[in-house]
C-alpha positions in Angstrom: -10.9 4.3 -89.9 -7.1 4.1 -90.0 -4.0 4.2 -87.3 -2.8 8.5 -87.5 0.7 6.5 -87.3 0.5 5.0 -90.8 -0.1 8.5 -92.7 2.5 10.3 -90.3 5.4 7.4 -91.3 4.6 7.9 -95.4 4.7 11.4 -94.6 8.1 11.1 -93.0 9.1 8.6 -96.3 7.6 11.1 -98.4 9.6 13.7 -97.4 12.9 11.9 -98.0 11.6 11.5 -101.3 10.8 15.0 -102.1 14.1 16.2 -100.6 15.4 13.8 -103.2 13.4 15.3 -106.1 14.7 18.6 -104.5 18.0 18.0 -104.9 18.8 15.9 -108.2 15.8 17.8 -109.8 14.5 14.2 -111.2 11.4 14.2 -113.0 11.3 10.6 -113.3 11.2 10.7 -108.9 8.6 13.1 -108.8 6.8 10.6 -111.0 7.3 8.1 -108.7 6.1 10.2 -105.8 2.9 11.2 -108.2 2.4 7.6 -108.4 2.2 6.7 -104.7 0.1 9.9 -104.3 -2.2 8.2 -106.7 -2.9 4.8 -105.8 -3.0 6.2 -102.1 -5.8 8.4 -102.9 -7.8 5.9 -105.2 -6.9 2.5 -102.6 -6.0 4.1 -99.2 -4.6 0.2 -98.2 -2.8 -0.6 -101.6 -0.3 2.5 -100.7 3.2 1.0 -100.9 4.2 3.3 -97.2 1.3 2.2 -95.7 1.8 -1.5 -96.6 5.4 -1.5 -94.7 4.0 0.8 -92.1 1.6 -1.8 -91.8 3.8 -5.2 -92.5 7.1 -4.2 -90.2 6.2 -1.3 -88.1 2.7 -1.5 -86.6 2.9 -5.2 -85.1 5.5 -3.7 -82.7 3.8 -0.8 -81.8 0.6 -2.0 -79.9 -2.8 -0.3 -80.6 -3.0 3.4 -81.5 -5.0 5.5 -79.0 -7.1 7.0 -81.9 -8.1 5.8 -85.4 -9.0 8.6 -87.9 -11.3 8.6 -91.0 -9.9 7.9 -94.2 -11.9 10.7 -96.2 -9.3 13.5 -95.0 -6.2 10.8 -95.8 -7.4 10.1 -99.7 -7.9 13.9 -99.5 -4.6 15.1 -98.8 -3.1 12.2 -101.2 -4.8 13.4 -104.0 -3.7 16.9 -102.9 -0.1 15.7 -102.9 -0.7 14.3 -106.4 -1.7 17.1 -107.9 1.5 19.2 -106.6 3.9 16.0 -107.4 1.8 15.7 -110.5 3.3 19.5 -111.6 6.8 19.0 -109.8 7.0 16.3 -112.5 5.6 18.2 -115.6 8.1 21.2 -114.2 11.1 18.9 -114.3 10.6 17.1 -117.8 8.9 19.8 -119.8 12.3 21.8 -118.8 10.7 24.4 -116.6 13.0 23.3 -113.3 11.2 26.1 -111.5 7.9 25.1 -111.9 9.2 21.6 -110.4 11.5 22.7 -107.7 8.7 25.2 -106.8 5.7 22.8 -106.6 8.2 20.0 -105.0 8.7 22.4 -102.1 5.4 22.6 -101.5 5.0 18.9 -101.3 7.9 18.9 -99.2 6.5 21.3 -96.5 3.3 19.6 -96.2 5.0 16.5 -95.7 7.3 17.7 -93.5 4.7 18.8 -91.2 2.6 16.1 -91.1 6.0 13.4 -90.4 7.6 16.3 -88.0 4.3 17.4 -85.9 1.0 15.3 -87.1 0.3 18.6 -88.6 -2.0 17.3 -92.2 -2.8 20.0 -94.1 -4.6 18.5 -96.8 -6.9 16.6 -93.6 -6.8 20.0 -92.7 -8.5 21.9 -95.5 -11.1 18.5 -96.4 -12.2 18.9 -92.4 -12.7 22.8 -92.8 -14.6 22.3 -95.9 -16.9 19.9 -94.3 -17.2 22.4 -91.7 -18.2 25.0 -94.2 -20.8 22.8 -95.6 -22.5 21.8 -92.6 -21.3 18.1 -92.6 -18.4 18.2 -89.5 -16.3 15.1 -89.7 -14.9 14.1 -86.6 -10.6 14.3 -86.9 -10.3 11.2 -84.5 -12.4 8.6 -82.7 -10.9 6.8 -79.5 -9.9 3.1 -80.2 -11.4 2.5 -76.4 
């Protein structure tokens, strides 16, 4: 179980990121990005947003209200990945289209998430294990 607030705060960090890789058209950013994607997914608590959510911004919040699995987190990280994975082939490989295109799409998913708590990726992973007959609760009361 996590704090929602640690995903929502890389979200919001992510986006600046992607808005970046939006605008300069960097490869080498979206690589970066791909990378944090990544390690998120594989080591949910090894996340570089997640470790300064957790080391400057969550002592001075107090308790969340809700935790949430981390299934649907790793989920929509590796989601991310995969779309910052292709913004960065786009970029280098010289197809600035194909990279602008799959950055955007990072970008609004971010976006929502940071903006409204809105996780698409969590999202899609808690419909599928809806379809399959294995509901996942979204959130679980700290209390």
């Amino acid at each position: 179980m996590t704090d929602p607030r640690g995903p929502r705060f890389a979200a919001a960090v992510t986006t600046v990121v992607m808005v970046a890789v939006l605008l300069t058209g960097s490869g080498w950013l979206a690589l970066a990005q791909a990378a944090v994607f990544a390690l998120t997914a594989a080591q949910p608590r090894l996340g570089p947003y997640g470790l300064l959510f957790r080391t400057l911004l969550a002592p001075r919040l107090g308790r969340p209200a809700e935790l949430e699995p981390l299934a649907p987190v790793r989920f929509a990280q590796a989601v991310g990945f995969v779309f910052a994975a292709v913004a960065t082939l786009g970029y280098l490989l010289g197809s600035p289209l194909t990279g602008a295109i799959a950055a955007a799409f990072a970008l609004a998913a971010a976006f929502l998430n940071a903006a409204f708590g809105l996780c698409l990726g969590c999202e899609l992973f808690l419909a599928y294990r809806r379809l399959t007959g294995r509901p996942l609760a979204a959130r679980v009361p700290t209390s």
